[in-house]
C-alpha positions as CSV (number, residue, x, y, z in Angstrom):
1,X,-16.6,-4.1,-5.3
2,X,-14.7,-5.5,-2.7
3,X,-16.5,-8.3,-1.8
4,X,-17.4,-9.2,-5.1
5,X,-13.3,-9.4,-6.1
6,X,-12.7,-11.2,-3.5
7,X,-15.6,-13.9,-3.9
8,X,-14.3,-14.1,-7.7
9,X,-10.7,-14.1,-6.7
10,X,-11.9,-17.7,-4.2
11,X,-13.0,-19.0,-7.1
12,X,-9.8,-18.5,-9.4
13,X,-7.8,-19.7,-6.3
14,X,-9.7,-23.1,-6.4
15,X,-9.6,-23.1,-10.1
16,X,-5.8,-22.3,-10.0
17,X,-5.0,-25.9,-9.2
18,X,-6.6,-27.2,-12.5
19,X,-5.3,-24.5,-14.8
20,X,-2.3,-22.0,-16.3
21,X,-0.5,-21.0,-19.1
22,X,0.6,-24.2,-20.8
23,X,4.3,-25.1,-20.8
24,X,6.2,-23.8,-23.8
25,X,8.2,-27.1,-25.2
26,X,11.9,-28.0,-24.3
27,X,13.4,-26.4,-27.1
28,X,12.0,-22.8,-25.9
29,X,12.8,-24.0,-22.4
30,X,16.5,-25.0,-23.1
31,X,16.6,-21.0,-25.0
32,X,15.4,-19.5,-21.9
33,X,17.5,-21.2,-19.4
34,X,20.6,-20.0,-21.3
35,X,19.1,-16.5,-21.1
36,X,18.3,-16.3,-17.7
37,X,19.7,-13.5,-15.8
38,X,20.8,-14.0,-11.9
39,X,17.3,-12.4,-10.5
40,X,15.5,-15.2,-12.5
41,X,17.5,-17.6,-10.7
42,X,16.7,-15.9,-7.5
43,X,12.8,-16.0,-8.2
44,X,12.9,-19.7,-8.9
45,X,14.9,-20.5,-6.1
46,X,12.2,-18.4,-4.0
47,X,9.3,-20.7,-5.9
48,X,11.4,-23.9,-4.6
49,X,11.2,-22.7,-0.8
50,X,8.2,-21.4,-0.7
51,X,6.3,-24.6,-2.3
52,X,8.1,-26.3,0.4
53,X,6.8,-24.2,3.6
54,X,3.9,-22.7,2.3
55,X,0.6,-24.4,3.4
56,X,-1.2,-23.1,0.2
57,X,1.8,-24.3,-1.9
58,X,0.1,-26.0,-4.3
59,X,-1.6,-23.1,-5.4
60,X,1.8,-21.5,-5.4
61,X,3.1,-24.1,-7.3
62,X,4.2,-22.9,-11.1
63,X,2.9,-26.1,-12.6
64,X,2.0,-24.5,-16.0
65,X,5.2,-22.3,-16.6
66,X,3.1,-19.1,-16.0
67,X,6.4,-17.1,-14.9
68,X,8.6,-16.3,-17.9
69,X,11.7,-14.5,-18.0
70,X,10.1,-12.3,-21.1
71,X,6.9,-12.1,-22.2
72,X,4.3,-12.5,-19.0
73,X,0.7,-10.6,-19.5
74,X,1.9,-9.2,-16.1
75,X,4.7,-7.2,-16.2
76,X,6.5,-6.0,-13.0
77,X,8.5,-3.4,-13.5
78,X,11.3,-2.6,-10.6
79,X,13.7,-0.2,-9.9
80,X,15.4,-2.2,-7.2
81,X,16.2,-5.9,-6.4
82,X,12.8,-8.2,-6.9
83,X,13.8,-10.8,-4.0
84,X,14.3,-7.7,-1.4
85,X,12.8,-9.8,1.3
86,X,10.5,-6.2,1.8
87,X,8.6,-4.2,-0.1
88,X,9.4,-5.5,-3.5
89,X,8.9,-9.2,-2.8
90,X,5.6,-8.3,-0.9
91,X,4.5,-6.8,-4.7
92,X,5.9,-9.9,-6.2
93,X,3.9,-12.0,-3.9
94,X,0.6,-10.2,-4.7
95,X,1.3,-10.6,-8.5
96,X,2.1,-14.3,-8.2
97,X,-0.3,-15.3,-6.1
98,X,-3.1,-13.8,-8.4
99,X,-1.5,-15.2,-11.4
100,X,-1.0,-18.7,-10.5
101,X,-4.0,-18.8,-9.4
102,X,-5.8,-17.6,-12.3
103,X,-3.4,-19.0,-15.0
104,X,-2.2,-15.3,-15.6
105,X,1.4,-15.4,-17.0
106,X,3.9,-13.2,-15.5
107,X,7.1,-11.5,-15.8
108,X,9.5,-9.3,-14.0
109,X,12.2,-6.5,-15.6
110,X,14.8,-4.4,-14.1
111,X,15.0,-0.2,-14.5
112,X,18.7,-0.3,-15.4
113,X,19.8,3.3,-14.7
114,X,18.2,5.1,-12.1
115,X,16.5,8.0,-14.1
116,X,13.7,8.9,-15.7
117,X,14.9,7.7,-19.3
118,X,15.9,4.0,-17.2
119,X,12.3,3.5,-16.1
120,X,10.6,4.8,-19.6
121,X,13.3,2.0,-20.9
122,X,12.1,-1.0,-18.9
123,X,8.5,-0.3,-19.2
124,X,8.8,-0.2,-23.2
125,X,10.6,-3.6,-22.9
126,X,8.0,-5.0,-21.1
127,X,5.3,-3.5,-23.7
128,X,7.8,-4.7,-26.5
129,X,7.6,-8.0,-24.9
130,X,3.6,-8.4,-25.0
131,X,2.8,-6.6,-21.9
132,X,-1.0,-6.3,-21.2
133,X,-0.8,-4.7,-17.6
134,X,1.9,-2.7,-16.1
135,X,2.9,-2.9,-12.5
136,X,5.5,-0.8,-10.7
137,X,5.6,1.0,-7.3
138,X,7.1,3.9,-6.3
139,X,7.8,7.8,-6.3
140,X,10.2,7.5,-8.9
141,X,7.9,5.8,-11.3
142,X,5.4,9.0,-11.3
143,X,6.4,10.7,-13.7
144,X,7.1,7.6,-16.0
145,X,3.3,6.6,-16.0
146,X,2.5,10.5,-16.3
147,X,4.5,10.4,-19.9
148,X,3.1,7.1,-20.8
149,X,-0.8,6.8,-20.3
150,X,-1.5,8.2,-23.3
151,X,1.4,7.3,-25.4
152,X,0.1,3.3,-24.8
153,X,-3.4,4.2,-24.2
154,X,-4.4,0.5,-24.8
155,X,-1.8,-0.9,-22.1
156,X,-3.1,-0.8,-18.3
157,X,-0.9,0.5,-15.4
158,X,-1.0,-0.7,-12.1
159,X,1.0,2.4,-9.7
160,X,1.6,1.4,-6.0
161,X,2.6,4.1,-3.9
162,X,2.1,7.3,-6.4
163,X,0.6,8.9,-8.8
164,X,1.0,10.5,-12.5
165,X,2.9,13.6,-12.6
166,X,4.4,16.0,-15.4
167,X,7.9,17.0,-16.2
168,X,7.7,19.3,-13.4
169,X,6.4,17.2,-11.0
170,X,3.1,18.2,-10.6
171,X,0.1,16.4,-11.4
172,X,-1.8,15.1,-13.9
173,X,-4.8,13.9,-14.7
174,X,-5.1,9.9,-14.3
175,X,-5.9,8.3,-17.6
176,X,-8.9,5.2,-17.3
177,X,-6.3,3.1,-17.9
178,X,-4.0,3.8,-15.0
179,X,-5.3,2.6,-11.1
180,X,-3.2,3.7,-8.5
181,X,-2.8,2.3,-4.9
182,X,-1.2,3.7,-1.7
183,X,-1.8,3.2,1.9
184,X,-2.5,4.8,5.0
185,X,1.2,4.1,6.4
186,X,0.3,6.9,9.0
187,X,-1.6,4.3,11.0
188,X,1.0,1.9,10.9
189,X,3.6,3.8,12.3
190,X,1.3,5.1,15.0
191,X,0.6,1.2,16.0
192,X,4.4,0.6,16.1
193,X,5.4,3.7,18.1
194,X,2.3,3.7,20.6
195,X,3.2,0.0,21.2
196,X,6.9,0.5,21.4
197,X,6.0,3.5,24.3
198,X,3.7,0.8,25.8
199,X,6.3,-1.8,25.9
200,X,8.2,0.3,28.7
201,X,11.0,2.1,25.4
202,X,11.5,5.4,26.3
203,X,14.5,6.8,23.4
204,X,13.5,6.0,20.0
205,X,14.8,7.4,16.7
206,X,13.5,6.9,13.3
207,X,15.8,7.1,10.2
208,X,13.6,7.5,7.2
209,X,15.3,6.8,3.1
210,X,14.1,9.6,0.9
211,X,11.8,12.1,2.1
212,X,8.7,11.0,0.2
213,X,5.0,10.9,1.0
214,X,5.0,7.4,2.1
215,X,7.9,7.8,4.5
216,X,6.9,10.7,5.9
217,X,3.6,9.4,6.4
218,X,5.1,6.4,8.5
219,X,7.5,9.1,10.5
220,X,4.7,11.2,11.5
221,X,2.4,8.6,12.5
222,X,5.0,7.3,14.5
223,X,5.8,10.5,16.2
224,X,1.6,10.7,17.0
225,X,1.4,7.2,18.3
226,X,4.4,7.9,20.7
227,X,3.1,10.6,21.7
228,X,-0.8,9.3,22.9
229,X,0.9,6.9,24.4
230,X,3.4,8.7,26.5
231,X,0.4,11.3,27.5
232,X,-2.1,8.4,28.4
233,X,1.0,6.5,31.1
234,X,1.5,10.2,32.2
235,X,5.3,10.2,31.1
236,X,7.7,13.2,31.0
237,X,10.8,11.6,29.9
238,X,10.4,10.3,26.2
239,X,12.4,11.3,23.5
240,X,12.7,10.7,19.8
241,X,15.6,11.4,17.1
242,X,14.4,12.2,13.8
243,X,16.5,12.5,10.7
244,X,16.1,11.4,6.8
245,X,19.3,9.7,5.3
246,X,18.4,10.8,1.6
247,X,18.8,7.3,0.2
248,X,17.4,3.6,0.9
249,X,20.7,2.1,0.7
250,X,22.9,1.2,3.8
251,X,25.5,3.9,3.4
252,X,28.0,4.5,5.9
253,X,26.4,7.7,7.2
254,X,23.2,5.8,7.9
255,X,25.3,3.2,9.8
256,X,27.5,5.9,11.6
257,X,24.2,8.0,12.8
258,X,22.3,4.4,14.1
259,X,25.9,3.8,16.0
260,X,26.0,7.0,17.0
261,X,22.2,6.9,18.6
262,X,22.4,3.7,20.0
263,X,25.8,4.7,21.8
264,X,23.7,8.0,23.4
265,X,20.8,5.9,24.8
266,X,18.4,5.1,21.5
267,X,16.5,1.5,22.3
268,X,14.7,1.5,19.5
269,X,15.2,2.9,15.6
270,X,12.2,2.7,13.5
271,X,14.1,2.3,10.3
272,X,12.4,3.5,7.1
273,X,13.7,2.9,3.7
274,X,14.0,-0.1,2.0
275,X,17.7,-1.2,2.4
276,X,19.0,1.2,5.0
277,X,17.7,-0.6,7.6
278,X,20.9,-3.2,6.7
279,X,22.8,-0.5,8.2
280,X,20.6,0.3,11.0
281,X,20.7,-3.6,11.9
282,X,24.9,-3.9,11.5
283,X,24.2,-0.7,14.2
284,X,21.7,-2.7,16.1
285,X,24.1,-5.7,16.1
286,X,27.2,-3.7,17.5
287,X,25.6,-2.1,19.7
288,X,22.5,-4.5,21.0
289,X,19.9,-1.9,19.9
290,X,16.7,-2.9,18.8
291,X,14.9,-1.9,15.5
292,X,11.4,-1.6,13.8
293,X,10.8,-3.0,10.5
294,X,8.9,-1.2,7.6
295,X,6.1,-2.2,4.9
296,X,6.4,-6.2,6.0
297,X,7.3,-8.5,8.5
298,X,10.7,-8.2,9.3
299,X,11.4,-10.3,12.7
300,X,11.9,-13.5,10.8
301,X,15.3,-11.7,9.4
302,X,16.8,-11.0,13.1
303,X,16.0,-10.4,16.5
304,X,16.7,-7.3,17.1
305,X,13.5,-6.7,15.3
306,X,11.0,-5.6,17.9
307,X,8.1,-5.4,15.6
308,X,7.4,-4.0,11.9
309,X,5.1,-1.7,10.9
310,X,3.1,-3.5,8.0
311,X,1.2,-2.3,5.2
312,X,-0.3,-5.1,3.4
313,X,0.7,-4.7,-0.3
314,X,0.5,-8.4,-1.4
315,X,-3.1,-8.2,-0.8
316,X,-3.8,-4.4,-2.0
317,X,-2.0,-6.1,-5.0
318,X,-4.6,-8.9,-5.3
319,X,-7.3,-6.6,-5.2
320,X,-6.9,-5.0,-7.9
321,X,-5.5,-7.6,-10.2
322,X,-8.9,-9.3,-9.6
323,X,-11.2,-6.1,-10.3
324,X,-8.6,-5.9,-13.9
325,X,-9.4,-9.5,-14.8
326,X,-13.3,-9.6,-13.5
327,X,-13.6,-6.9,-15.8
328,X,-12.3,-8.5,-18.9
329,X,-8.6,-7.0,-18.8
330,X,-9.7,-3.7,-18.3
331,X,-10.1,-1.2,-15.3
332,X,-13.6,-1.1,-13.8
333,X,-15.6,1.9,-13.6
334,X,-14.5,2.1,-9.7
335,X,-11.0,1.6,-10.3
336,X,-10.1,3.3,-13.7
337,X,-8.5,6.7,-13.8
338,X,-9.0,6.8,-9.4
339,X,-6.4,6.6,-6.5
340,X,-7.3,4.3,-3.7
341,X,-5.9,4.8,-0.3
342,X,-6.0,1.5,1.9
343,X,-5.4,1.4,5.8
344,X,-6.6,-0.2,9.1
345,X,-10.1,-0.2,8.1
346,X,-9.2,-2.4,4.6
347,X,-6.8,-4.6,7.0
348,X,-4.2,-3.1,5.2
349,X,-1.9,-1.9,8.1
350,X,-0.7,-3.0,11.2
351,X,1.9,-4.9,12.9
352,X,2.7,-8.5,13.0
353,X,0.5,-10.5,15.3
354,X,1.6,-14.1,14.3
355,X,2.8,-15.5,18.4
356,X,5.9,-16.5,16.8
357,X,6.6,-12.5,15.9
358,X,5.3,-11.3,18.7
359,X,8.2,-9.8,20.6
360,X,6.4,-7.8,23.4
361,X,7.3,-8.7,26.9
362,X,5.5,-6.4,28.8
363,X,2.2,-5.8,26.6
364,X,-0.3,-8.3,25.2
365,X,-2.2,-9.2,21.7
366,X,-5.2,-8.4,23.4
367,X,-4.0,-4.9,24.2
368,X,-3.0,-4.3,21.1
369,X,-6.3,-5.4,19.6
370,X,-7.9,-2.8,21.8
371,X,-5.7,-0.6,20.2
372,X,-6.5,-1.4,16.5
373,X,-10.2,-1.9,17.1
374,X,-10.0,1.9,18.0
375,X,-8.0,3.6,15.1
376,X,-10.3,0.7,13.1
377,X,-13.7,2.5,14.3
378,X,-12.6,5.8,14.0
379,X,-12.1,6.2,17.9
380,X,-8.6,7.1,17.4
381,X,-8.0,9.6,14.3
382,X,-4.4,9.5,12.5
383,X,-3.5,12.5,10.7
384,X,-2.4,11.8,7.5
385,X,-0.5,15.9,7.1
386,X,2.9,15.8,5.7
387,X,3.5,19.1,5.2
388,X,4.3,20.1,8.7
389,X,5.4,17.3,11.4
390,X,2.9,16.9,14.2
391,X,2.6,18.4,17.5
392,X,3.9,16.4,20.3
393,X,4.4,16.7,23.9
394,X,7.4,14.4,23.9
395,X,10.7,15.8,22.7
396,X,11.3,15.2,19.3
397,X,14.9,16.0,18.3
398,X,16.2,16.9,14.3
399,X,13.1,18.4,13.0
């Protein structure tokens, strides 16, 4: 199925220069420019950039109007800012990408009120508004999709990063018109903290948002990549601070505990949670710490990045979007009702590897490669447990 969505998905990319949505006159225009709000401004002004750096821009291009304010076959739904320059923006990427491509119109809306009746809200907008598929990505969003698969039984959900539950917050059964997606983060954080042993660090902390699956996931495989690789160099003195702020925003407790670290001997803070890491960085800045990214690329932003721990959710995104649409706007029997898990072995997690991320001194590309062509194979095995934290022979301090 892959392969197949992928071949198919070539084709709509070549295709996607010659087609779209067609435009929707300039009286409808002029009506939707006085209604834009100031994220629609921000995703334009992203489209303008990115046409201009992006080597694929004229695929990129929204020639034929296929983003609208209101109204898209697409809808993203997000309870946080679109334009994040993280994990949102990578899901945004994914969905326009695919839909310019394939002359899929789009839209994006807001959960106002962070609660469960604020995402049931936005979701019914976007089905007021046309909706044919459902995207939206997160914990908070599983029991949202657990009270609404049957309610809109002929809408399709995409679910990144969870899956249906009930009132009580255990699961459900997934309806065939629900697919969910979520990754293997374990093996990215092991990548980040073996190479950040490698790289001669010895005091690391991780700060972690909300104490969710994902997160967790990315904490623990951390903690087991730091470990292997302080036991293969032989080393006695490697430490990590662990500690969950209970948030992803950049509170002053986050920013007070990075401080605090970095002011006792932390090099390197793995942090974990959307936009907490602005507070880890304004720690990073003050006192010339260094930090590791989460769930994309984050080096461009500053350089106290010393590499990210990826999970690719533009192209997990893709994927599926092109298994919907090669099935007629429906799920295929592979995908409909089922939870996917995608890792190393999709190409799904890793670090950056780009030479003008690359921030290792003391290792090389090559050694990493080593690395990942080992967890790739199998040779190295990740756990995935998040019930109890791993066993490590390096000290591991706050849980």
């Amino acid at each position: 199925m892959k392969k197949k969505g992928m071949h198919y998905f070539l084709g709509l990319l070549l295709a996607g220069v010659l087609m779209g949505c067609s435009g929707s006159g300039q009286q409808e225009t002029l009506s939707r420019e006085m209604e834009r709000t100031p994220e629609d401004i921000e995703i334009q002004e992203y489209q303008e950039r990115i046409s201009e750096i992006d080597p694929m821009r004229e695929l990129r291009e929204d020639l034929y109007g296929d983003f609208q304010e209101k109204g898209g076959e697409i809808a993203f739904v997000s309870d946080g800012t679109v334009m994040d320059k993280g994990y949102n923006q990578a899901i945004y990427e994914g969905i326009e990408t695919y839909a310019l491509s394939a002359g899929v119109s789009f839209s994006c809306y807001l959960v106002e009120e962070d609660t469960l009746e604020g995402h049931l809200a936005a979701v019914k907008e976007a089905v007021l508004n046309q909706a044919k598929l459902v995207v939206c990505a997160g914990y908070d969003f599983q029991e949202t999709i657990g009270e609404l698969q049957e309610e809109y039984s002929e809408l399709s959900f995409l679910l990144i990063d969870g899956e249906p539950v009930d009132a009580q917050g255990d699961p459900v059964e997934i309806g065939d018109n629900v697919h969910c997606v979520s990754f293997q983060e374990e093996e990215a954080g092991y990548l980040a903290g073996y190479m950040t042993v490698l790289e001669g660090y010895r005091s690391l902390g991780f700060i972690g948002g909300k104490e969710e699956p994902a997160v967790i996931r990315y904490g623990y495989g951390y903690l087991q990549g730091i470990d292997d690789a302080a036991r293969e160099l032989e080393l006695e003195d490697v430490t990590v601070n662990y500690w969950y702020a209970g948030t992803f925003q950049p509170t002053q407790e986050v920013y007070d505990k990075a401080v605090q670290w970095y002011a006792q001997g932390t090099q390197v803070i793995f942090a974990c949670g959307g936009f907490l890491q602005e507070a880890v960085l304004d720690a990073a800045d003050r006192e010339k710490g260094m930090l590791i990214g989460v769930d994309v690329d984050q080096n461009q932003r500053s350089e106290r990045f010393l590499t990210s721990a990826m999970k690719d959710l533009a192209n997990a995104v893709i994927i599926s979007l092109d298994d919907y649409y090669a099935e007629g706007g429906k799920w295929s029997e592979e995908f409909a009702g089922q939870s996917v898990r995608y890792g190393v072995e999709d190409n799904c997690a890793g670090i950056p590897v780009l030479e003008t991320e690359w921030r290792f001194r003391n290792v090389t590309m090559k050694e990493f490669y080593e690395l990942y062509k080992q967890v790739k194979q199998g040779e190295i095995s990740v756990s995935d447990q998040i019930h109890r934290k791993p066993r490590t022979s390096v000290v591991v301090n706050g849980i």
